[in-house]
N, C-alpha and C positions, 0 to 999 in steps of 0.2 A: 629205341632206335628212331631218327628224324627221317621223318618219309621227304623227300624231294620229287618236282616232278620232273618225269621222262625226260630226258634230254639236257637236264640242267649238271653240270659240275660242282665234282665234292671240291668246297674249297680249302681244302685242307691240300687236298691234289694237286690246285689250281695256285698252290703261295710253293708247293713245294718245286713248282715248274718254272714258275716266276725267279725262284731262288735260282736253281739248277742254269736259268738262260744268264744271269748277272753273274753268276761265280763261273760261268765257263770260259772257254779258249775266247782272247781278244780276236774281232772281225778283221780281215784284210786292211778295212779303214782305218781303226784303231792303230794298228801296228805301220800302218803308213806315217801317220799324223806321229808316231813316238818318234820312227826313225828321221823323220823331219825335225823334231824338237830336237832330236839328238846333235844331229850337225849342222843346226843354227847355234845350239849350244858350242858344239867345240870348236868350231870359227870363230866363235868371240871369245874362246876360254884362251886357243892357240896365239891368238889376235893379242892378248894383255899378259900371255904368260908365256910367250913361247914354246919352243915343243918340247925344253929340257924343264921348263916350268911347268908345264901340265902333266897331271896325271890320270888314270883312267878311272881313278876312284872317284877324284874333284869333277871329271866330265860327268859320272852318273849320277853323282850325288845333285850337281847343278840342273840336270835332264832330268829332277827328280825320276830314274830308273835305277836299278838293282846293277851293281858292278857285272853279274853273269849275264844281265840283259845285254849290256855293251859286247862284252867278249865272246857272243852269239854273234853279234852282226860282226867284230872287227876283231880277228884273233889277238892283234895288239897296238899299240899305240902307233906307231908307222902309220899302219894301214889304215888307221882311222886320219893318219896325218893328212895321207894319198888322198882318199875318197872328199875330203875337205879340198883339196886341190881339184881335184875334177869336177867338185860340184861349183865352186867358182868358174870354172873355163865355160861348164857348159848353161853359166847367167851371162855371159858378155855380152848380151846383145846391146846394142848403141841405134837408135833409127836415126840414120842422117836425112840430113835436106838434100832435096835435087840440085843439082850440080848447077843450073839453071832456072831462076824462079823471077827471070823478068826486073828484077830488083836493081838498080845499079850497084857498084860496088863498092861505094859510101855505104848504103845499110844494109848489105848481103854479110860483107867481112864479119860485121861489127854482134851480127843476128849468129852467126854461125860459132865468132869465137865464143860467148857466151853461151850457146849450145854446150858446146865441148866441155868448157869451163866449168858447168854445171855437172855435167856427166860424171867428168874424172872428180867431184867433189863431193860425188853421192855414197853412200854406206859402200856399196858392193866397190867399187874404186880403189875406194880409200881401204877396205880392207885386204885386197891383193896386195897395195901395194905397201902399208905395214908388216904383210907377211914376206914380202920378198925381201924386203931391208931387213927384216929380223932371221930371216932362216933363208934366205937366198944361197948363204954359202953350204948350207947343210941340204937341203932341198932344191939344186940347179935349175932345176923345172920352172920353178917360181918366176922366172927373171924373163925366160921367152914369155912366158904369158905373160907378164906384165909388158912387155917391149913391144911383142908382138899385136898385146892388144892396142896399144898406144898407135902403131902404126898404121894397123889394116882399120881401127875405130875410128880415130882422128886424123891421122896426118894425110895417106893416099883418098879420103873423102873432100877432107880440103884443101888439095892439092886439085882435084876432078874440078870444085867447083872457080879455083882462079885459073885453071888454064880455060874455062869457058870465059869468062872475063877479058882473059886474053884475048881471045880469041875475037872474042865482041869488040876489042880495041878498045877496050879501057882502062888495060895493063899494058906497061911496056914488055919488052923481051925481057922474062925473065925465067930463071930453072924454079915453075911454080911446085916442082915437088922442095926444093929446100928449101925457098919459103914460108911453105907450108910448116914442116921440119922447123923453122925459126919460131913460129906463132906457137906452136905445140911445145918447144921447150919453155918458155915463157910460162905458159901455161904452167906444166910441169913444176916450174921450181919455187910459182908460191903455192901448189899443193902440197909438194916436198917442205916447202917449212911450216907450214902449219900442222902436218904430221913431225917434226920434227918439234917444234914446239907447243904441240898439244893444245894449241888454239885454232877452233875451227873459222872456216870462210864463213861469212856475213853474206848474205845477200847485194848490200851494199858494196862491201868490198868486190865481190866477181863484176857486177856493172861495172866499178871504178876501172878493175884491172883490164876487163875486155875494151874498155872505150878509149884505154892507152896502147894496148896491144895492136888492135887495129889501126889506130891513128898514125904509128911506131912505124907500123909494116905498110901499111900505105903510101906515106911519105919516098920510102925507097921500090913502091911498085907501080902507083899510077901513070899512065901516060899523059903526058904532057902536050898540049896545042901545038 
């Protein structure tokens, strides 16, 4: 028998504890961090295959997890569809610019619509708005968010800041919420075809298209001497 001194551990004990902490229950983080891979996963799995094209098998297989891991958190494919949808509503966040930043309106417009432009061009955007085109009719929901974000994100933001413009006397009379509403569908429809045709925006191209857009809507908004 191998004497030890007092106080020190058998480490026979010591690998069998080590074992016993690695093969137990995952911590609260762990199982944070899955359910997170899980519905990054099925946002992009939803996103290229639809909701009649994905299945719950292809989502856990992709989320490297076990098909019962899934139908623990989501009884079924719906409700994993749902939870996908709320967890996009609740990334909308957009930080606008101050309605007012000193700037004239030569390079406020031009700073702003380029803002936007970028926004609605970035992953989270563009994937709302793949999934409303694609399962909009099946899932109604899809289309306020998407509309809704489009409005309260871009259009009444910059709409706040040409009626301060206005106001300033550097805009004529105009209805600056339809304006705005002008500049935003602009925007909108070469997002929509670059989703539509599978070629993403350039960096290049948003300057290009923001310094027409502006020029576009200025033309019928500034005030004149």
């Amino acid at each position: 028998m191998t004497d030890r001194q007092p106080g020190t551990v058998n480490p026979l004990l010591d690998k069998t504890a080590d074992a016993g902490r690695r093969t137990g229950r995952p911590t609260l983080q762990d199982a944070s961090l899955k359910s997170e891979r899980l519905m990054t996963v099925a946002t992009d799995y939803f996103v290229e295959h639809g909701f009649n094209g994905a299945t719950i098998d292809a989502i856990a297989q992709a989320a490297d997890m076990g098909k019962q891991a899934v139908y623990t958190r989501f009884t079924d494919k719906e409700r994993l569809f749902n939870a996908v949808i709320q967890r996009l509503r609740e990334k909308a966040v957009f930080t606008e610019m101050p309605p007012d930043d000193g700037s004239p309106v030569t390079q406020g417009l031009p700073r702003r619509i380029r803002a936007i432009f970028e926004d609605a061009n970035r992953p989270y955007s563009i994937t709302v708005s793949k999934l409303a085109m694609r399962e909009g009719r099946r899932f109604p929901e899809l289309v306020p968010l998407m509309l809704e974000g489009t409005t309260e994100r871009y259009t009444r933001p910059l709409a706040a800041y040409l009626e301060a413009r206005k106001a300033a006397g550097e805009l004529r009379e105009i209805d600056t919420l339809e304006a705005a509403g002008m500049c935003i569908d602009l925007i909108i429809a070469e997002i929509t075809e670059s989703i539509c045709t599978d070629i993403p925006i350039s960096e290049d191209r948003i300057a290009t298209c923001s310094s027409r857009i502006s020029d576009f809507a200025l033309k019928g908004m500034i005030a004149r001497p």
